[in-house]
C-alpha positions in Angstrom: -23.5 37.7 -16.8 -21.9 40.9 -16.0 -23.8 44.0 -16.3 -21.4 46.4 -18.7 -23.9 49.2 -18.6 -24.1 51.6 -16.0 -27.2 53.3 -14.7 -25.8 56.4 -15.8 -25.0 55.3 -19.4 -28.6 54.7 -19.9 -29.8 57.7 -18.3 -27.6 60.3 -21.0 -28.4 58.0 -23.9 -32.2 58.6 -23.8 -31.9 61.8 -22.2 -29.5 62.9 -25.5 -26.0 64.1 -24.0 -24.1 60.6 -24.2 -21.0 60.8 -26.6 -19.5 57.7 -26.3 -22.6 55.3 -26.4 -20.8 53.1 -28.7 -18.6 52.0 -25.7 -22.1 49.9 -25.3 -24.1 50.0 -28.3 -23.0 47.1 -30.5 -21.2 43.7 -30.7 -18.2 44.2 -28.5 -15.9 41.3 -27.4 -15.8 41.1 -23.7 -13.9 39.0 -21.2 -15.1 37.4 -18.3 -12.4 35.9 -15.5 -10.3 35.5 -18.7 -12.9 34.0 -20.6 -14.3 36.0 -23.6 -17.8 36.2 -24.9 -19.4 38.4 -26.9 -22.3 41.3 -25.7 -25.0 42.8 -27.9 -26.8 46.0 -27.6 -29.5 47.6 -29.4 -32.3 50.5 -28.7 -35.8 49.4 -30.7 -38.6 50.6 -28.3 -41.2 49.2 -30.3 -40.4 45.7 -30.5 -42.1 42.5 -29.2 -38.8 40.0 -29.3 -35.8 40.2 -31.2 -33.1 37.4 -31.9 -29.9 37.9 -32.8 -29.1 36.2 -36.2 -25.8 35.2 -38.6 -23.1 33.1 -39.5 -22.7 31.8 -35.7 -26.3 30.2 -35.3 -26.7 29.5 -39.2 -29.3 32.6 -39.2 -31.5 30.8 -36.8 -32.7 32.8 -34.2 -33.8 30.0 -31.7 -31.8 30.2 -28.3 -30.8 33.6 -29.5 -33.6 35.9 -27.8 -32.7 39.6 -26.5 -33.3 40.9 -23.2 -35.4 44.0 -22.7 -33.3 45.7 -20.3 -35.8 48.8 -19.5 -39.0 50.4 -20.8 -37.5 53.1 -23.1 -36.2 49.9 -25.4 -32.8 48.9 -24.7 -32.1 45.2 -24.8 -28.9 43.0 -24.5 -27.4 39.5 -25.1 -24.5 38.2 -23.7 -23.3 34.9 -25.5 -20.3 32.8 -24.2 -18.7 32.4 -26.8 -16.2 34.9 -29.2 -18.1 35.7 -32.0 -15.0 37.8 -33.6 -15.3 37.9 -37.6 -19.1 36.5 -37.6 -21.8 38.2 -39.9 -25.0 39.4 -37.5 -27.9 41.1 -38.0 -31.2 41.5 -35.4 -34.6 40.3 -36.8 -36.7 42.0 -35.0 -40.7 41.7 -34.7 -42.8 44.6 -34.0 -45.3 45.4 -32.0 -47.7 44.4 -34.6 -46.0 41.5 -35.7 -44.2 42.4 -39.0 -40.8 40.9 -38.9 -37.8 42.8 -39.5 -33.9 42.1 -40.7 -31.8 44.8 -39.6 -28.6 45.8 -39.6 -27.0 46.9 -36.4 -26.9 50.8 -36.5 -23.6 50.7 -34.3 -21.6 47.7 -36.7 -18.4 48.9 -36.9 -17.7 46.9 -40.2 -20.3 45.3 -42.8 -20.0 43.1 -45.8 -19.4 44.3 -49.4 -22.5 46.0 -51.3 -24.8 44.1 -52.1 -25.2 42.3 -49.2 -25.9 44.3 -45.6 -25.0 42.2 -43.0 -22.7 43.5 -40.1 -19.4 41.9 -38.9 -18.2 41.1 -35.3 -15.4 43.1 -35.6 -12.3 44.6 -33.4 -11.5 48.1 -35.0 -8.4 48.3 -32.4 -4.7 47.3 -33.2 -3.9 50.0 -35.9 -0.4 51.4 -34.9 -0.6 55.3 -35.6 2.4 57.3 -36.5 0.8 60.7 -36.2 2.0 62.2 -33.1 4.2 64.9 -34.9 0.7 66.1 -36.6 -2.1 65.8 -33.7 0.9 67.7 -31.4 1.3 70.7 -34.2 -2.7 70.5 -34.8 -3.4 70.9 -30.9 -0.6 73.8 -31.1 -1.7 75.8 -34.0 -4.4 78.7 -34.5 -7.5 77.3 -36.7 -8.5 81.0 -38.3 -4.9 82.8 -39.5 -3.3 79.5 -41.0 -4.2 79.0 -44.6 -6.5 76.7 -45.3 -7.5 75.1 -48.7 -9.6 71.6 -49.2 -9.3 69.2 -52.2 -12.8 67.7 -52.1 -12.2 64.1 -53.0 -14.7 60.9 -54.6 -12.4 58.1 -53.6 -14.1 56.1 -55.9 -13.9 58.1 -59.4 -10.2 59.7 -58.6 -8.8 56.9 -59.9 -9.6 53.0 -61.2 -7.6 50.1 -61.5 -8.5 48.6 -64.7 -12.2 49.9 -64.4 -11.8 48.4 -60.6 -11.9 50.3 -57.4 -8.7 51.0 -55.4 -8.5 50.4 -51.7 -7.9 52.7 -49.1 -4.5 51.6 -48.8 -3.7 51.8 -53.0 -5.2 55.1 -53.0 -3.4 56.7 -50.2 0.0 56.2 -52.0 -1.6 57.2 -54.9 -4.0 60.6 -54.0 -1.9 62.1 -50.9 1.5 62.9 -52.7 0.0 64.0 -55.6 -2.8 66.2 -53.4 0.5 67.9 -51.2 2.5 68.0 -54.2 -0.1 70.2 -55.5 -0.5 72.7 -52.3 -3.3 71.8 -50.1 -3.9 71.6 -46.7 -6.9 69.4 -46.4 -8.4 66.4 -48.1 -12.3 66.6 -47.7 -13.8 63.1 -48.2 -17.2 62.3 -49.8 -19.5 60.8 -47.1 -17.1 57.6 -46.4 -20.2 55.6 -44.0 -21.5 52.4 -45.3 -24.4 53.5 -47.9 -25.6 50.9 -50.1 -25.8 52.6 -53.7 -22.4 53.7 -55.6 -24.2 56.8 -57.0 -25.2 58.6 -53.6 -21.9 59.4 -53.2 -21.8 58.3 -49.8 -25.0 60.9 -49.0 -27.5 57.8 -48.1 -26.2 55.6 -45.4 -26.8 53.0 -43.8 -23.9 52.4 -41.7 -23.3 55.6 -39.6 -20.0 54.0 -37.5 -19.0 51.8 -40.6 -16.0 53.1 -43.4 -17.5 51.4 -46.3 -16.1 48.2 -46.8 -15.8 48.6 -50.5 -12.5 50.1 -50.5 -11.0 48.0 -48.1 -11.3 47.0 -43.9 -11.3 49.9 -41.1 -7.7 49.6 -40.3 -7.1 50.4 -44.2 -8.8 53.9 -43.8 -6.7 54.5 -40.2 -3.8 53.8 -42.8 -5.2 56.3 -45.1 -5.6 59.2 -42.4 -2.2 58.2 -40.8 -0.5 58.6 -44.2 -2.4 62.1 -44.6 -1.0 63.1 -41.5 2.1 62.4 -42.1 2.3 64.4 -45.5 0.8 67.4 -43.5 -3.0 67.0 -44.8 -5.8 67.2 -42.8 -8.8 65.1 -43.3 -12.2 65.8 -43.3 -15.3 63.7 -43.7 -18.6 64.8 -45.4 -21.1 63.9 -42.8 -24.8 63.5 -43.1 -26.4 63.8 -39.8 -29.6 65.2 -41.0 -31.0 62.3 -43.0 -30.4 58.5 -44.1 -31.2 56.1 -46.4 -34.1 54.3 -46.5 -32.9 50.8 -47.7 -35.3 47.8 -45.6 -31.8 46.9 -43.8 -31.5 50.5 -41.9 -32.3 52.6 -40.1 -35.7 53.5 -42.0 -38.9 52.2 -39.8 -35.8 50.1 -37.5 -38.6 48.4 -35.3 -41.7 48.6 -36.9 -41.9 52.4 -35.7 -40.9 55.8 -37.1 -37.8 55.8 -34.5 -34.8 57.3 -35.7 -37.2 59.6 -38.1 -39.6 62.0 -37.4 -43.3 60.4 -36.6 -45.1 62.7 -39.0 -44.7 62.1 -42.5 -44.1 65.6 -43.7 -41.7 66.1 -41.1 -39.9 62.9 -42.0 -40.0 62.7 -45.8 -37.2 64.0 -47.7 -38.3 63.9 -51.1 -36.0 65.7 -53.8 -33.5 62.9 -52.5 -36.2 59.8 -51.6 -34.4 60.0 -48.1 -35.7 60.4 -43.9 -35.1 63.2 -42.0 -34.0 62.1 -38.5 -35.3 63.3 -35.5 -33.3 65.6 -34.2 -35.4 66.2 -30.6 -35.0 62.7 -30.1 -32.7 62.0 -27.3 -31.5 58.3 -28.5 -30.8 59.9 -31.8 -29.0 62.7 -30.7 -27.0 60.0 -28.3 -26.2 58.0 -32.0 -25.1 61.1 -33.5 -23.2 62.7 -31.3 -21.5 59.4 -30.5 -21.1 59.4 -34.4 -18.4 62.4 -34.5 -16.8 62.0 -31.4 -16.0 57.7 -32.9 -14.6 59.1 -36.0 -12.2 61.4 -34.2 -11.6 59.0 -31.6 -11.0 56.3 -33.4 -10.0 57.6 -37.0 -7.9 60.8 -36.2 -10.2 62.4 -38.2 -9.6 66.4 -38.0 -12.9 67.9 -38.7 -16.3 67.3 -40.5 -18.2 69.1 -43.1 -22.0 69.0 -42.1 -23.7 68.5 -45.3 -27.6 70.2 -45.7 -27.8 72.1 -42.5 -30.6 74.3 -44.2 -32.8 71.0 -44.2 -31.8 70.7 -40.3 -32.1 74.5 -39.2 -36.0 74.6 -40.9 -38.7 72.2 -40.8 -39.2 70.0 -44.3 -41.8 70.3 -47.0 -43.1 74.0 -45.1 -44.7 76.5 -47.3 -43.1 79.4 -45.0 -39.4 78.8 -43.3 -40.1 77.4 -39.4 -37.6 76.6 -37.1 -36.8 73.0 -36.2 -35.5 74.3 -32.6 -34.7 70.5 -31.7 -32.5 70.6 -34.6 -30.7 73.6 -34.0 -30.4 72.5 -30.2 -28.8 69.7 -31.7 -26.3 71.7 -33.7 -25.1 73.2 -30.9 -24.7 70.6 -28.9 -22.4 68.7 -32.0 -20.2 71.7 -31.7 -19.6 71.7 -27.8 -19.4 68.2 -27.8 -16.9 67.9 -30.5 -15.0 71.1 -29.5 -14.8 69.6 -25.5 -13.0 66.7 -27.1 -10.8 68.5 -29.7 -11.0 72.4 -29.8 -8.8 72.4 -33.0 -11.5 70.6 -34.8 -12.6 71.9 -37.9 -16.9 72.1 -38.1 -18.0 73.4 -41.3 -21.6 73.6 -42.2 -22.9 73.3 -45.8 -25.6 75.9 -45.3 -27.3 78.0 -48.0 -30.0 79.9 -45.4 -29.0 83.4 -44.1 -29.7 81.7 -40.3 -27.4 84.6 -38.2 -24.0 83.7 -36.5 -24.0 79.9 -37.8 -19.8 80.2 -36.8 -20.9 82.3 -33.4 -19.5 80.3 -30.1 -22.5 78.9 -28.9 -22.5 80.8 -25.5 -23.0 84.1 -27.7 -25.6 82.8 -29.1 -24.5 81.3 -32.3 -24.9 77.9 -33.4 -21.0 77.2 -32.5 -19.7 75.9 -36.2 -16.4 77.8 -36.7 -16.5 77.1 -40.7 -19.4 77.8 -43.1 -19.5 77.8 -47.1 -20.2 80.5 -48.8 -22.5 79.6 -50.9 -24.0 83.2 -51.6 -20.3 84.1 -53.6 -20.8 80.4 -54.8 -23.6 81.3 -56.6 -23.3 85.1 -57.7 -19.0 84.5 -58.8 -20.6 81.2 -61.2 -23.4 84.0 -62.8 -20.9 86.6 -63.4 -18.8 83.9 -65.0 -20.9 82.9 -67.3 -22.3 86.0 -68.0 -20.7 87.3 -71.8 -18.6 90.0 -71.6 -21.0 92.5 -73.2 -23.0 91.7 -70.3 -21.1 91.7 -67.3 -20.8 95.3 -67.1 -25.1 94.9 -66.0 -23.4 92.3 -63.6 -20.9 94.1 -61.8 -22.7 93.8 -58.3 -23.0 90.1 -58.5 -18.6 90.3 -58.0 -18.9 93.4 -55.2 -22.0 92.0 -53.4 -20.0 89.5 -51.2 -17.8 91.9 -49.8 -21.0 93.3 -48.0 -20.8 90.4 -46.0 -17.9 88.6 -46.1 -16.9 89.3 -42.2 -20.2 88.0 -40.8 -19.2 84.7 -40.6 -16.1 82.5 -41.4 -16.6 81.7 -44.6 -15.0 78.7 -47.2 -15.3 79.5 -50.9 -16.3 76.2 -52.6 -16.3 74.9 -56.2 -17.6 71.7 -55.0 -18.7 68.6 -56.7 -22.3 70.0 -57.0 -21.3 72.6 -59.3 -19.7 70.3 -61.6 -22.6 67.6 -62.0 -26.2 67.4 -63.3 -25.5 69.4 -67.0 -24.3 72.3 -64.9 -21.0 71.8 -66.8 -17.5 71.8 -66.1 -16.2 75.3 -64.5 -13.9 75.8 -67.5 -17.0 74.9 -69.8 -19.3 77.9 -68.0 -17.0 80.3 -69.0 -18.2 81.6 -72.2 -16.1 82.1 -75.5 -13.3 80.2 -77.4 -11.0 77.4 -76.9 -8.2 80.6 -75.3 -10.8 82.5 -74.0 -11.9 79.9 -71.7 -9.2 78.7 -70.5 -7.9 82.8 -69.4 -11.3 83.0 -67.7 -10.7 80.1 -65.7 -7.2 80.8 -64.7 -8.9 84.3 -64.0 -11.3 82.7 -61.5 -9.3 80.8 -59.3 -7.0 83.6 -58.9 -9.7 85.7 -58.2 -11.3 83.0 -55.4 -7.1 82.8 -54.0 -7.6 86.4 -53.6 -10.4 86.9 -52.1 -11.0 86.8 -47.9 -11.7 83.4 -46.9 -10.5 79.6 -47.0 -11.2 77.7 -50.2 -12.4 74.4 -51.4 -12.1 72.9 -54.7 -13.5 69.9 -56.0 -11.2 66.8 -57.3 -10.2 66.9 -61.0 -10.2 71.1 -61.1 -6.6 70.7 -61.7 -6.7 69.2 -64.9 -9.5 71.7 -66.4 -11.8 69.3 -68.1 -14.6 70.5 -70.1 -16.7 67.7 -69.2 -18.6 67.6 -66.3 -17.8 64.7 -63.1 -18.2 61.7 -64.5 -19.6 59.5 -61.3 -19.1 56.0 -62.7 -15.2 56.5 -64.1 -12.0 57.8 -62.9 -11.0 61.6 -63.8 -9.8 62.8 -67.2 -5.8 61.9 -66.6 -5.2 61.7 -70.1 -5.8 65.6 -70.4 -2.8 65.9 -69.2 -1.1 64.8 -72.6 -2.5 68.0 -74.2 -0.6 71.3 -73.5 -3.4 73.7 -72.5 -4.4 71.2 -70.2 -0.7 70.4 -69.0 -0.3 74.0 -68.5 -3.3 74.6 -66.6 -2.4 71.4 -64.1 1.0 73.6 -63.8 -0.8 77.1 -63.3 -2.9 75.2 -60.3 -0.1 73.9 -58.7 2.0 77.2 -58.5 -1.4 79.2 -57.0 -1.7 77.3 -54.2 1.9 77.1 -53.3 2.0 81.0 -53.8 -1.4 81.3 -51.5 0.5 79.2 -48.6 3.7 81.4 -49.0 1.9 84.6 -48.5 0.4 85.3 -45.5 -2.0 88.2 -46.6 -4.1 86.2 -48.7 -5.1 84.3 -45.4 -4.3 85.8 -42.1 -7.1 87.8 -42.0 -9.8 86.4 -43.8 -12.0 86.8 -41.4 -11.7 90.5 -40.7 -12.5 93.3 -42.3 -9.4 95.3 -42.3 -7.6 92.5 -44.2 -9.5 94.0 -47.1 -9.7 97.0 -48.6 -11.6 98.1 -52.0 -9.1 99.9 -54.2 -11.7 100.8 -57.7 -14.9 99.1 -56.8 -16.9 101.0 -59.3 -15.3 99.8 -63.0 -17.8 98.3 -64.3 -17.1 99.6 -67.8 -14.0 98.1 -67.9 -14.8 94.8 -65.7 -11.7 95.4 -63.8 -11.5 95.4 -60.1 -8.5 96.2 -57.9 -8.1 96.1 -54.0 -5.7 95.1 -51.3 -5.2 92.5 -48.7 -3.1 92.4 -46.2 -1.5 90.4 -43.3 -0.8 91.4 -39.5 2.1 93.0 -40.6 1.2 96.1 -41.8 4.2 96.2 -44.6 2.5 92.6 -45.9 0.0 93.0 -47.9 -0.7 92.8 -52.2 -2.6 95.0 -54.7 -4.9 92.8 -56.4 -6.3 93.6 -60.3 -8.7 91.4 -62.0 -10.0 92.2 -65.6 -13.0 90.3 -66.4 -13.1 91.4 -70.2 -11.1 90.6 -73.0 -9.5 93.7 -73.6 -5.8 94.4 -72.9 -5.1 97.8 -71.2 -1.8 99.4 -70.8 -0.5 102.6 -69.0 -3.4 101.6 -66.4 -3.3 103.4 -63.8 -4.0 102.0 -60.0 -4.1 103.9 -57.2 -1.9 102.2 -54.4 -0.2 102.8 -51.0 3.3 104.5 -50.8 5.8 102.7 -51.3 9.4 102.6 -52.8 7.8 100.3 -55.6 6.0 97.5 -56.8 6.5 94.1 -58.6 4.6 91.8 -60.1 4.5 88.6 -58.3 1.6 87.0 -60.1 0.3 86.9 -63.5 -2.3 84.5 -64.6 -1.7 85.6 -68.5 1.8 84.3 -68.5 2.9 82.5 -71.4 4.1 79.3 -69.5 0.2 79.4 -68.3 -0.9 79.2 -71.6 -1.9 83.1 -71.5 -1.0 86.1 -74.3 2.2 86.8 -71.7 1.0 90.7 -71.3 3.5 91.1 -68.2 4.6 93.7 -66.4 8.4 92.7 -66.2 10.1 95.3 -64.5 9.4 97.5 -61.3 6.4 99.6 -61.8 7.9 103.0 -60.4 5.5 105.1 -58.4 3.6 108.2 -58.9 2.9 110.6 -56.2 -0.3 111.6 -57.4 -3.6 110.9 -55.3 -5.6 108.5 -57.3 -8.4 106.1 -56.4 -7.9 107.7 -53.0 -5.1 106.6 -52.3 -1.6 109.0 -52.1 0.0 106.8 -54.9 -0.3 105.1 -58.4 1.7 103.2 -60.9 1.0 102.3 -64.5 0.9 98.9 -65.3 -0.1 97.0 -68.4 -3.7 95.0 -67.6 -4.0 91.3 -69.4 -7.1 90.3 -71.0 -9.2 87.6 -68.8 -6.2 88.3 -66.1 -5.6 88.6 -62.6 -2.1 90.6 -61.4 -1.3 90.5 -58.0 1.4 93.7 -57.3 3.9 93.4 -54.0 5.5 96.5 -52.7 9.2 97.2 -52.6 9.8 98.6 -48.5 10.7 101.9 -48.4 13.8 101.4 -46.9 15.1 105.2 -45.9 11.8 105.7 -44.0 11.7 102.9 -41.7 13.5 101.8 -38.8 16.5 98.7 -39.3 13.3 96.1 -37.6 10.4 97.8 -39.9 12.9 97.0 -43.0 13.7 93.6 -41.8 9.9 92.7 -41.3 9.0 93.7 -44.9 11.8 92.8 -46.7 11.0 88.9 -44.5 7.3 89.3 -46.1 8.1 89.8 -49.9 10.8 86.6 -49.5 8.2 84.3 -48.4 6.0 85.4 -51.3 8.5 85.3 -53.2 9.3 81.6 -52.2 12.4 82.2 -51.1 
């Protein structure tokens, strides 16, 4: 038999660094002087024997005994004979003798829930028509482009008579209608074979396996392929910190605590009955790393989301917050590895801890993710919202706070799925009031989250504004779309994000401070708040007023920048919005009056439960024929044109 395993394969798996172990981890189909037969590989330290069992040998192991290949627990089989398309598992006795069915952690492909068994399976063949898109993606800067992620369930989006869609019904079904709408980015809820419909994907089983219940791996290539080519990026949820602990797993693999920590208070995860893996462990590191760098290899896939870094970063079930320093070495070795292979990648941790410079380059000490949500604003924006208007006024700080630290790291805003589940309520049914008042206050909200510095994220179904909360079992609430507030809403949704990609000062510099500048910071009386941001160009930028209470203002004066004038490019109180269409329809003419400290104003009328944003109008006399031609290029592209 021919050894497919070099000495130096083996030496970075256990030592921890090896990114492509699943070049030799496996089943894989081999040939031999044109012959083919068919090699397994697995890593169980702490078994006695294990036979490899399925549909080949009529789940008999006899004849179908394992090699161990070295003392740190690799062993191998070569068989003779193509085994492409069989179902396999290892039954594997311990040490002490207990006798184990397991599925192969590196299975590319498994059978449909309920059953566990992996499949012999070639993942290659798929012919991608994605060149356009990977070329642009190499070509194009990660931080100044706008960036804003539709979080999708691809089980719950939508049904087919109660049934699930594949990966191929869906794609012709979600991706239009996700571009058509103005993303950039469809974020996937963990996609990796997990054995229960209601974890969402967040206990697997099946780390290097799409789930087979919406179809083969070539179906999802042909879901990513078809993303690419309407523009989107795709992103997986990943869950590299813990795993499920079904008997077929990974939990207790040979007998022994292997791919979790030995110590049951390291390795317990018990709000969500799951195993923490052990990040120090070299062979797991080897699996996980391997893990990102298969699904960009292999899948195209443009970035990950790194779900429960806080559980990572600190140890488990501690009554004071200690560092798990294997786990944060871990961290940063994801990133460099990832980043060596694609530097346009997008990393974004899920992390609620204030751990410093989480989207710090790791040589500069940081833990090298170049995305992190914000989960601070998250929070404090959902409090305010809820809060009544007679009491927001106490609140004030909870909407200014952010700005404090909104340039320390490189920040996504999310209204995720978690916000929306577990009688938290829908985001239009936290906003307090009446049937009108609601609806204004939501509108309000994601005008406010457009304007404010950094990327955004929003959670499937926000579109349609339903007042009930994610249902996990069924498909959204389409039919809210026959009503006309709804309808309206859908509409108002659709417009913001196109209006946030066509203006480049609500994203260039998200992540600097002087894209931002405070206007009135202090209104709490009023609820309103009013600043400015702005692009590279320094005749790009918009003057942003959000009133947070129900009360219409007009003859408001806001201080603003000279300028020959201002219009109103955005109003989320337009009639065709469903709003009380308080507009401002002509120019607003300016005064040249300090006010708000700043050598300008203009009176404007203020909606109730509205955001405005304000362009200026160039002053053309002033500037030089290339000055005018810059700023009269930035109000066309927010104006669409």
């Amino acid at each position: 038999m021919i050894k497919t395993i070099s000495d130096l394969d083996i030496h970075l798996f256990h030592e921890g660094t090896h990114t492509q172990a699943y070049q030799f981890m496996g089943s894989h189909i081999r040939k031999d002087n044109h012959a083919d037969y068919t090699e397994f590989c697995v890593w169980a330290p702490n078994a006695k024997c294990i036979q490899v069992v399925g549909s080949f040998n009529n789940w008999n192991g006899n004849g179908w005994s394992m090699s161990r290949t070295n003392a740190q627990g690799l062993w191998t089989l070569n068989v003779p004979l193509n085994l492409e398309g069989h179902m396999y598992k290892y039954e594997i006795t311990s040490q002490q003798g207990e006798v184990l069915l397991k599925t192969d952690p590196y299975t590319r492909y498994t059978e449909v829930r309920p059953n566990t068994a992996g499949l012999i399976y070639d993942i290659g063949g798929f012919n991608w028509s994605d060149e356009r898109w990977l070329r642009e993606r190499a070509n194009a800067s990660i931080y100044d482009q706008p960036l804003f992620i539709y979080e999708l369930h691809l089980g719950t989006w939508k049904k087919k008579d109660g049934h699930l869609y594949s990966y191929r019904e869906l794609a012709h079904k979600v991706i239009p209608y996700v571009q058509e709408l103005g993303y950039t980015h469809i974020e996937i809820l963990p996609i990796t074979e997990h054995p229960f419909d209601r974890s969402w994907g967040y206990q697997s089983t099946g780390y290097y396996a799409p789930t087979s219940r919406y179809g083969t791996p070539q179906d999802f290539m042909y879901f990513v392929n078809l993303c690419h080519q309407y523009n989107l990026g795709v992103i997986l949820d990943w869950v590299p910190g813990h795993f499920c602990k079904d008997s077929h797993g990974l939990y207790r693999f040979d007998g022994s605590y292997q791919y979790e920590y030995p110590s049951e208070l390291d390795r317990e995860n018990y709000t969500w009955g799951t195993a923490n893996f052990d990040l120090g462990r070299g062979e797991v590191r080897s699996f996980l790393l391997s893990n990102a760098r298969f699904w960009m290899e292999y899948y195209h896939i443009d970035g990950f989301r790194i779900d429960a870094v806080a559980n990572m970063i600190y140890w488990a079930n501690q009554e004071q917050l200690s560092a798990n320093h294997g786990a944060i070495e871990f961290l940063k070795c994801l990133n460099q590895s990832v980043f060596e292979y694609e530097p346009k990648t997008l990393m974004i941790a899920e992390d609620s801890t204030d751990w410093p410079q989480v989207t710090a380059p790791v040589q500069y000490g940081g833990l090298g993710f170049n995305y992190k949500w914000n989960m601070g604003w998250m929070n404090d924006v959902l409090h305010y919202m809820k809060t009544t208007p007679d009491q927001r006024g106490d609140a004030h700080s909870l909407l200014t706070f952010s700005l404090l630290y909104a340039f320390s790291e490189n920040y996504v805003l999310p209204f995720s799925h978690d916000e929306v589940v577990h009688g938290k309520k829908s985001l239009l049914d936290k906003m307090p009031g009446d049937y009108w008042q609601k609806f204004a206050q939501y509108r309000l909200l994601l005008s406010y989250m457009v304007a404010h510095p950094g990327k955004k994220l929003l959670f499937m179904g926000s579109e349609l504004a339903p007042f009930s909360e994610w249902k996990d079992l069924e498909e959204l609430d389409w039919h809210l779309l026959e009503y006309d507030m709804h309808k309206k809403f859908h509409a108002y949704s659709r417009e913001l994000l196109h209006l946030y990609k066509n203006t480049q000062s609500l994203y260039e510099l998200d992540h600097r401070s002087d894209g931002f500048e405070w206007i009135d910071v202090n209104n709490s009386e009023q609820q309103i708040f009013s600043f400015i941001r702005k692009a590279k160009n320094p005749c790009d930028y918009l003057i942003v007023i959000c009133n947070f209470s129900p009360k219409v203002y007009h003859q408001y004066k806001i201080g603003v920048p000279i300028a020959q004038g201002y219009e109103e490019i955005w109003n989320s109180d337009e009639e065709r919005f469903g709003g009380s269409n308080q507009i401002n329809q002509h120019r607003l003419y300016v005064h040249h009056e300090v006010f708000h400290g700043k050598p300008c104003f203009v009176e404007m009328t203020i909606p109730p439960y509205a955001a405005v944003f304000l362009s200026p109008i160039a002053l053309e006399e002033e500037t030089v024929d290339g000055e005018r031609e810059l700023c009269s290029d930035a109000i066309s592209r927010r104006k669409g044109k």
